[in-house]
One Martini backbone bead per residue (centre of mass of N, CA, C, O) as a GRO file, in nm:
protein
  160
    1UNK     BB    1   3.135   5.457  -4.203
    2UNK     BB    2   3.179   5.166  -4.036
    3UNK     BB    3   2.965   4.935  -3.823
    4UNK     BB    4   3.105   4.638  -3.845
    5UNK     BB    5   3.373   4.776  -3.750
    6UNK     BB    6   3.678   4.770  -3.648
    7UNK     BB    7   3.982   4.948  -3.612
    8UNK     BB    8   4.132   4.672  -3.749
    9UNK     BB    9   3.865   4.533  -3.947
   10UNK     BB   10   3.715   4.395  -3.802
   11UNK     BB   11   3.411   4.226  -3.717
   12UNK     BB   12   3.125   4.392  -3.558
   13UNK     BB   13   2.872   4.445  -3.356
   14UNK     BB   14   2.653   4.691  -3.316
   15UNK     BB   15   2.624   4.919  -3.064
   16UNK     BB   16   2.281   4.989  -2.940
   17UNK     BB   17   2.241   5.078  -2.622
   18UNK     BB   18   2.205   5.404  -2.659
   19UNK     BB   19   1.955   5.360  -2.837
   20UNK     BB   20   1.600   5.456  -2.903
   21UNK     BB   21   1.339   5.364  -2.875
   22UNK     BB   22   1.100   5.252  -3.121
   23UNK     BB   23   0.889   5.239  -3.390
   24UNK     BB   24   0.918   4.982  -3.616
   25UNK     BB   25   0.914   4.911  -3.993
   26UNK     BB   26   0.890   4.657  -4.275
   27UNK     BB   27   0.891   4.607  -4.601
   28UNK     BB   28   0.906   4.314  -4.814
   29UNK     BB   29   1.015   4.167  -5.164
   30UNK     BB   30   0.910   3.909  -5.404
   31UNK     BB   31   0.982   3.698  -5.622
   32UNK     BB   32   0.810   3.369  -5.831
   33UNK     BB   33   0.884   3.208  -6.109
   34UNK     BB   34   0.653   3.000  -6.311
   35UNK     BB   35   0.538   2.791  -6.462
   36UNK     BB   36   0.206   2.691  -6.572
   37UNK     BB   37   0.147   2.455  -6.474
   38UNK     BB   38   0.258   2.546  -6.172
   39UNK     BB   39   0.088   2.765  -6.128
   40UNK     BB   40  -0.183   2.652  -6.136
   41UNK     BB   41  -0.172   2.450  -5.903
   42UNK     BB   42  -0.099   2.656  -5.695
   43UNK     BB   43  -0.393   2.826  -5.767
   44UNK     BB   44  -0.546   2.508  -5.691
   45UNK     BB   45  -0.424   2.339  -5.478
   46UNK     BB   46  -0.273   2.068  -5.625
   47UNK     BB   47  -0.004   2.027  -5.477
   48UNK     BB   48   0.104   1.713  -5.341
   49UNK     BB   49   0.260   1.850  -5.068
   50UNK     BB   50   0.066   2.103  -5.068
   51UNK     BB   51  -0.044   2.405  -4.930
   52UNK     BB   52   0.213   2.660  -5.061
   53UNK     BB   53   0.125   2.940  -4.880
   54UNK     BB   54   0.079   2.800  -4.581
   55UNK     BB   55   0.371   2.673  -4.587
   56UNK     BB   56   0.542   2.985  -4.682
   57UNK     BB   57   0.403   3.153  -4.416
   58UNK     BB   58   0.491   2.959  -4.212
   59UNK     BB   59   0.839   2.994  -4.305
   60UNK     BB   60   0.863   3.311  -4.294
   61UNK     BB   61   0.764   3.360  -3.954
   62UNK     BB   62   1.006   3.138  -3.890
   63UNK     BB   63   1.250   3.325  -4.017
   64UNK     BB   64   1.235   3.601  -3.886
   65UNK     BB   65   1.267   3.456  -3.571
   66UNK     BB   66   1.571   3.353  -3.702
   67UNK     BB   67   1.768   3.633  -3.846
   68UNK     BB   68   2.016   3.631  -3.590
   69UNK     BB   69   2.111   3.366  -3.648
   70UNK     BB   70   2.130   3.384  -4.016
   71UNK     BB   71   2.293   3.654  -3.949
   72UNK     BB   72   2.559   3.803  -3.910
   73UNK     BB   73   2.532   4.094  -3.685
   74UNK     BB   74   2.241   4.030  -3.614
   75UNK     BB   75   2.004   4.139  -3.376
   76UNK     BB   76   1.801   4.072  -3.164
   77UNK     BB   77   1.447   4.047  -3.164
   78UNK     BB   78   1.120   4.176  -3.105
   79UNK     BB   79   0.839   4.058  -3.302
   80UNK     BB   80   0.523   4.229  -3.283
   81UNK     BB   81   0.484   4.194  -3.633
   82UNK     BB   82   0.431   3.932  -3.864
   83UNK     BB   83   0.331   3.930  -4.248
   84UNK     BB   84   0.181   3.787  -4.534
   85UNK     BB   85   0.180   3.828  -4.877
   86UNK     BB   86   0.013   3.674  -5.164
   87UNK     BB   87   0.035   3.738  -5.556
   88UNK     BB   88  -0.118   3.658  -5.857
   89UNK     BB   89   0.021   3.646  -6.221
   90UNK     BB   90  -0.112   3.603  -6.490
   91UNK     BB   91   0.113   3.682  -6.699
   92UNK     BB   92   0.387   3.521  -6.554
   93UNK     BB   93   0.373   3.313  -6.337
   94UNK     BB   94   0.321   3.447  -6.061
   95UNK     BB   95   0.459   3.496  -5.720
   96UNK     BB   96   0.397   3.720  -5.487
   97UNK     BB   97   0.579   3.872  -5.190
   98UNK     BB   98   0.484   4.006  -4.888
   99UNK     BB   99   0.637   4.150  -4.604
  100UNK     BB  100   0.551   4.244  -4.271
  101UNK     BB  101   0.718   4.462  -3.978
  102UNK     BB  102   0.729   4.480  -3.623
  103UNK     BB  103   0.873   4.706  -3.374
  104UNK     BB  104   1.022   4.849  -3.049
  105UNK     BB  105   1.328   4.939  -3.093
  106UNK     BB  106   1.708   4.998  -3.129
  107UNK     BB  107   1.637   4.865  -3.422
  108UNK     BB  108   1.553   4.712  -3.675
  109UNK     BB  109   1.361   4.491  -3.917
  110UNK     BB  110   1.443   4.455  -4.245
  111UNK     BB  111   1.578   4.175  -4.216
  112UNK     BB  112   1.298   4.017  -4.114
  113UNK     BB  113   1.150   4.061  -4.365
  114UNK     BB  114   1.325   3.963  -4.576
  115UNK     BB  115   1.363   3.658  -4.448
  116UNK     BB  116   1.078   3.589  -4.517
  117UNK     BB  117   1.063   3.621  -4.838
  118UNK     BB  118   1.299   3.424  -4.897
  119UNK     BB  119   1.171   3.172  -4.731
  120UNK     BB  120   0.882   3.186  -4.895
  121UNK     BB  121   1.022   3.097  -5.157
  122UNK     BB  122   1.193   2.866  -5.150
  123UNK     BB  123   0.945   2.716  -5.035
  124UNK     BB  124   0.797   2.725  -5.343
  125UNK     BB  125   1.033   2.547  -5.437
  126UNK     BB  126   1.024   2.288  -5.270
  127UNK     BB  127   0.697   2.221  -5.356
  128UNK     BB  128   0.790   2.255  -5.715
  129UNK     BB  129   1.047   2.085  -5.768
  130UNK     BB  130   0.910   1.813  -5.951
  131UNK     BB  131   0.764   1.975  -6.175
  132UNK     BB  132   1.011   2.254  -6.181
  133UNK     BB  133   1.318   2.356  -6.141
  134UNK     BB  134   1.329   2.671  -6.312
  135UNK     BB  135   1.268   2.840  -6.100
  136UNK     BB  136   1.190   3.172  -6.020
  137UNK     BB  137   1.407   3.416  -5.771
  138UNK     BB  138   1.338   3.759  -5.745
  139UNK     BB  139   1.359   4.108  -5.602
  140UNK     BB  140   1.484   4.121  -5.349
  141UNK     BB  141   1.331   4.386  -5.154
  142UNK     BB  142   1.293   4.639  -5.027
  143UNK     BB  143   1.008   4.887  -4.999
  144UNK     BB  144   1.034   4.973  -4.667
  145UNK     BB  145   1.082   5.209  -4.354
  146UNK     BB  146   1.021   5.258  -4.041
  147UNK     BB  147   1.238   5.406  -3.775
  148UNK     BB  148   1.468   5.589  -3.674
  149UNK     BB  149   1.737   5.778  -3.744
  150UNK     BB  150   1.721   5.735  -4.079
  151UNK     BB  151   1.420   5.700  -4.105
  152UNK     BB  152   1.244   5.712  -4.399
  153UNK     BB  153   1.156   5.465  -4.656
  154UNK     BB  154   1.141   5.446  -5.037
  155UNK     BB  155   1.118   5.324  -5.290
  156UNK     BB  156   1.280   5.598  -5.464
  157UNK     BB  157   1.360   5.714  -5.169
  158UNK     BB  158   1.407   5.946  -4.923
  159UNK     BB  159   1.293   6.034  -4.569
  160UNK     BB  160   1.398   6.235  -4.284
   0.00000   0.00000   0.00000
């Protein structure tokens, strides 16, 4: 059964007024693949328009408090605690990303935890386009939730 469908097909808000507030948590993860002379720049703090992941941290954050705005049919919530956290990888001249996010409400957080990842990549992305237009964002992806009627997830795996 589609839950964003209404009986003619039509696309609608799936109604939540019903359903038990609870404690909701997700992270989600991104990666962004730079050229190494960008990597480097960036993990010595030296890209010239300023600090790239304390402003990617910043725009994470407040992608997360917008993302009722930015996907059509996803309800606005209150976010408890939103938190990015990026990680250098010497390997492939990456920069990985996680956000958590958490809330007690009566639906997910799930979007808004993607939508921080996704906008701190961007902004990772257009704050070293000068240097590297090449670069790339992939793997965006949930990695856990819990929380709600459909119970915990973990990629790899579902537990009810």
């Amino acid at each position: 059964m589609l839950t964003h469908v209404d009986k003619s097909g039509k696309a609608i808000m799936v109604d939540v007024s019903g359903k038990q507030e609870s404690l909701r948590e997700a992270t989600a993860y991104a990666k962004v693949v730079l050229g190494e002379k960008t990597f480097l720049l960036v993990k010595q703090n030296q890209i010239k328009k300023g600090d790239v992941l304390t402003v990617a941290n910043i725009a994470g954050i407040q992608a997360a408090k917008k993302t009722s705005e930015l996907i059509p049919l996803c309800h606005n919530i209150f976010i408890a605690d939103i938190s990015l956290s990026f990680e250098f990888n010497d390997a492939d001249y990456s920069i990985e990303i996680k956000a958590f996010a958490k809330t007690t409400s009566v639906t997910g957080i799930e979007m808004e935890a993607m939508t921080a990842v996704s906008v701190a990549a961007l902004t990772i992305y257009d704050m070293c386009k000068g240097i590297d237009k090449s670069i790339e964002i992939s793997s965006v992806h949930l990695l856990s939730k819990s929380g709600g009627k459909s119970g915990e997830y973990k990629k790899g795996e579902h537990i009810k």
